[in-house]
N, C-alpha and C positions, 0 to 999 in steps of 0.2 A: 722786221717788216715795216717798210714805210706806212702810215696813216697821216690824215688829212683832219683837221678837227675845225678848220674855218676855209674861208676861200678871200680872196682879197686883202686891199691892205689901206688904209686910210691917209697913208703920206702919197707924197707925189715926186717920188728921186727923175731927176732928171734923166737919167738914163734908164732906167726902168720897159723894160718891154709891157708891164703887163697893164694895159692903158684901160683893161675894164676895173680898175681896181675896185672903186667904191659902189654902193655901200658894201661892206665885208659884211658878211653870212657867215653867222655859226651855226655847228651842229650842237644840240643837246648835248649835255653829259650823258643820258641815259641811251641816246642814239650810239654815242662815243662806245659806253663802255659793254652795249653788245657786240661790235666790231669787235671790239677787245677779246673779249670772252668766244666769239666763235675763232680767232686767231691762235687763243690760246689751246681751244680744242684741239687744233690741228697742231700744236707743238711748236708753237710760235709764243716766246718769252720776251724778246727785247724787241723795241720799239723806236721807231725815227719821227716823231711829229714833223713835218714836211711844213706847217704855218710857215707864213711870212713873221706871224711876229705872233707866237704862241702863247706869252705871256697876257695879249689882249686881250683871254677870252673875257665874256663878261660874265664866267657862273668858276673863274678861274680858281678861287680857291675851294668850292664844291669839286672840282675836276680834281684839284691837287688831294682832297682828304679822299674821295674814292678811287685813286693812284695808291695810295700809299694801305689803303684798307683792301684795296687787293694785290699787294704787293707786283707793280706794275715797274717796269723796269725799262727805262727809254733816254732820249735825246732830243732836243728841240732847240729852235732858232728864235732869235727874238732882235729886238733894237737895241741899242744901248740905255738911249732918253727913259725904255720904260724899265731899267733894272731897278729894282729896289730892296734892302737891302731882305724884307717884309719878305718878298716874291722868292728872292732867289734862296731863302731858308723854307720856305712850302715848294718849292723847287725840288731841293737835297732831301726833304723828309718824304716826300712822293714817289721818290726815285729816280730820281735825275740825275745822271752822271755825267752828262754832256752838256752845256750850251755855246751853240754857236752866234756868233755875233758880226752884222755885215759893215763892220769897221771901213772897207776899200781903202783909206787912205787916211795918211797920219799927219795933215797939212790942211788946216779949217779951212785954207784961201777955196781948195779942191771942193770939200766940203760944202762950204757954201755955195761955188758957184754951180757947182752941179743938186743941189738945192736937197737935199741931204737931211737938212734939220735937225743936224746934232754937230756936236763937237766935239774937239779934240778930248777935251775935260770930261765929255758924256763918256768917252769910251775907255779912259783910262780907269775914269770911277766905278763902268760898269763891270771891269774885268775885273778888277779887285773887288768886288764887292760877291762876284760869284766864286774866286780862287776860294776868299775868307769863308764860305759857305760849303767850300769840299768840293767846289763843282769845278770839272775839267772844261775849259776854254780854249775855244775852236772861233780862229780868225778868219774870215775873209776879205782877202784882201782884190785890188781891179786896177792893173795896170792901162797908162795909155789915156788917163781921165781926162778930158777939159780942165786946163790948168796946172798940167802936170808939169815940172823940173826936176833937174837933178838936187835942188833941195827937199823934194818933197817925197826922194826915195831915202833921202837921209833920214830922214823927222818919220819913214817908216821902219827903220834901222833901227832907231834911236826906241822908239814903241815895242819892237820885238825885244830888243836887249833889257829894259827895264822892267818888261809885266812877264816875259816867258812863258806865255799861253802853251796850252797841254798840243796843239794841234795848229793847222794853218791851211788854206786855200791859196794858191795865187792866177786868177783868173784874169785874162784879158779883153778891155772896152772892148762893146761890137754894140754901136749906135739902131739897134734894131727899130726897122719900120712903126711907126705911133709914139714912138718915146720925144719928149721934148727935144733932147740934142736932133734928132733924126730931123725933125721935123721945123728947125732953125738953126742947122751946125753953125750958120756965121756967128749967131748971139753967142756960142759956147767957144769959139776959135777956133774951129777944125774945118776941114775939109773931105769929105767922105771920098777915097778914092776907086774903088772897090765897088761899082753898081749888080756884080754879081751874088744876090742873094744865095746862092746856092752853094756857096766858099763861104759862107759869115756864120762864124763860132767861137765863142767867150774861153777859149781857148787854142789858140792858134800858131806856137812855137812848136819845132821841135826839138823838146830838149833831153839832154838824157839819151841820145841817140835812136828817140822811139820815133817808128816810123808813123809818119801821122797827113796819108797823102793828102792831098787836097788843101790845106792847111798851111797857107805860106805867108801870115803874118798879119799886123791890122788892116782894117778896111781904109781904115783914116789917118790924118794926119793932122798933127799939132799946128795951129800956124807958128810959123817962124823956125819948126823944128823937122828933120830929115824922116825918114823909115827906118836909115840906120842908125839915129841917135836913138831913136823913142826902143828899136831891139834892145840895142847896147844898153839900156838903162832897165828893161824887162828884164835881162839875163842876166845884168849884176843885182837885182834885189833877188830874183828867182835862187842864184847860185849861193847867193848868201844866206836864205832862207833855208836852203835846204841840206846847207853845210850842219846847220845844228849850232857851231861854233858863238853866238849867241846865247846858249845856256849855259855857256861856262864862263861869261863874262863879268 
């Protein structure tokens, strides 16, 4: 069962839809862990924390000893900048088998200019630092970025083959209304092509031969770069990611 333990998020990623971020709102541990407790009544065992960055709470390691004293059983998302090595061992003892992490991209340049506030080093340190912990690591990755090249699907190539995370996402840029790129695509180098809102989704190939109508590719476009290079470079990290062939490297 998905649950929610905060709302908000205190960074400001340039792509970012969710423009009321701040201040983030937490719930009590005590609020939390009746949610809990009447889930479990009804025969609900494992758990999805849904935070933007779960790690934040501020009563976080209260939350982690009453996890682990009622033997709570879940998965959570966080940033990389706040992994530590502290967290991610009251993580494992709590019951954490999962964390996800919204890496998007293996190339600081990306990083940066889509304002990000971490780097390449935050994310390789934070995956190693949960693997050494027992915890399964879960990538997400965001093709199609401000900034994007064909070196910067290498340099996520290169990130998959060397950390071998348990898991992976690979979702596609979609410039949603209130997000900084939306709201200045020239400062980020894109060009929105795509003014129908009712086609725009962070997931928009069809690969795999699944049928996915409505859904015919980004909104936007790289400057300098075509619709069918920015595919053609979607569905060789896609095809590669999903060959596996990376774990035996």
């Amino acid at each position: 069962m998905a649950v929610i333990t905060s709302r908000g998020c205190p960074y400001q990623c340039a792509f970012c839809g969710n423009i009321y971020n701040t201040p983030v709102t937490f719930r009590s541990v005590d609020n939390i862990l009746k949610e809990l407790f009447a889930l479990m009544s009804r025969g609900v065992y494992h758990f999805r924390f849904v935070d933007d960055n779960f790690t934040l709470h501020p009563q976080f390691s209260d939350l982690c000893q009453q996890f682990q004293r009622h033997n709570v059983v879940y998965r959570c998302h966080t940033r990389s900048n706040l992994v530590t090595a502290e967290k991610a061992q009251a993580l494992k003892e709590s019951g954490c088998e999962e964390c996800s992490l919204g890496v998007e991209s293996a190339d600081d340049y990306v990083l940066k200019l889509n304002n990000k506030r971490e780097t390449v080093a935050d994310h390789i340190q934070a995956v190693r630092i949960l693997q050494d912990a027992g915890i399964k690591v879960k990538i997400y990755w965001m093709s199609g970025l401000p900034g994007e090249t064909d070196k910067t699907i290498e340099a996520n190539m290169d990130f998959m083959t060397t950390l071998k995370p348990a898991k992976w996402t690979l979702s596609t840029f979609c410039p949603y209304p209130g997000c900084e790129i939306f709201n200045h695509p020239e400062k980020f180098g894109i060009t929105i092509i795509n003014k129908d809102w009712s086609s725009w989704w962070n997931f928009v190939f069809n690969v795999r031969d699944l049928d996915l109508p409505g859904r015919t590719g980004y909104v936007h476009l790289l400057d300098g770069q075509t619709a069918e290079q920015m595919k053609a470079r979607h569905d060789r990290f896609y095809y590669f990611l999903l060959s596996e062939e990376w774990r035996e490297k």
